[in-house]
N, C-alpha and C positions, 0 to 999 in steps of 0.2 A: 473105303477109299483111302488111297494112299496121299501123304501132305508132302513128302518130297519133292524139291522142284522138278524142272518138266524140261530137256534141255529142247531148247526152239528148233536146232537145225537137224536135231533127230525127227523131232514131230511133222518139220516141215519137207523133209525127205519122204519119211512115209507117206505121207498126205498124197504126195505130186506120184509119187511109184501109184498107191491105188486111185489114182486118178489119172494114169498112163501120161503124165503130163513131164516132160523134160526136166532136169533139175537147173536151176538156177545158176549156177557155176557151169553147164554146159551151155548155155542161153548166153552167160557174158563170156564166155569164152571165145566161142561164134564170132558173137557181133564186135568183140576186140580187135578179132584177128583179124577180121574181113579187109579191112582193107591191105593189109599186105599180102593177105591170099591172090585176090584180084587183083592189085595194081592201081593208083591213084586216078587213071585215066577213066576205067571201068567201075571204081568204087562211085564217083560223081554222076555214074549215070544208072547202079543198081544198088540198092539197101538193101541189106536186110529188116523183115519188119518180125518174124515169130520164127519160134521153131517149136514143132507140136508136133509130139509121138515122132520122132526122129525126119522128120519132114522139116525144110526150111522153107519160108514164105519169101520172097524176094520182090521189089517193086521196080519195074524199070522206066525209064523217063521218059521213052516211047519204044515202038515197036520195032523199030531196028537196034538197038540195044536189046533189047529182050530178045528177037532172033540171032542174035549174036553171040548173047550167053548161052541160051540152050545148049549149042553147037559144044560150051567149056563145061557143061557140069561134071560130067563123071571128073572131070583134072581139079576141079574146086572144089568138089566133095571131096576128095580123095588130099588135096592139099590141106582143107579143113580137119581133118584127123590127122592128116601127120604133126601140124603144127598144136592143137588143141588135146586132140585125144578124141573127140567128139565124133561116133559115126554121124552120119548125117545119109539117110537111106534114100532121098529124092530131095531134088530143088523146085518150088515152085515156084514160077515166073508169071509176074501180071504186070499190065501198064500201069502205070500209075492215075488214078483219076477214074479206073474204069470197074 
């Protein structure tokens, strides 16, 4: 066994890759941006809550907000990479509470 230290954000990169899990820096990059992706109007009324395996979790305040975004995602995912770098391959939309 090797006594060299261990550098954390390599370890922690690999970890998240074989556990098909997002990296950390794409997770806050997302949820930074978010609101100037959407717009302060739209941000008040959907979060972001995860992003897992290139899927974003989204919560909306009720269901007219939620049918409202579906209608934006391809333009918010696509706006999400330009400004991040980040693909994002589907948005999922839920109520909030439910």
């Amino acid at each position: 066994m090797n006594d060299d230290p261990i550098d954390l954000d390599t370890t922690m990169s690999h970890l998240l890759r074989r556990l098909k899990m997002d990296s950390p820096r794409d997770v806050a990059s997302v949820f930074a941006a978010w609101d100037d992706v959407v717009g302060g109007d739209m941000a008040r009324h959907i979060q972001p809550v995860r992003l897992d395996e290139k899927v974003l979790y989204v919560e909306a305040t009720d269901a007219a907000w939620a049918t409202q975004f579906r209608f934006l995602e391809s333009d918010v995912r696509r706006r999400l990479s330009d400004q991040t770098g980040t693909t994002i391959a589907h948005i999922q939309v839920r109520q909030k509470g439910r």
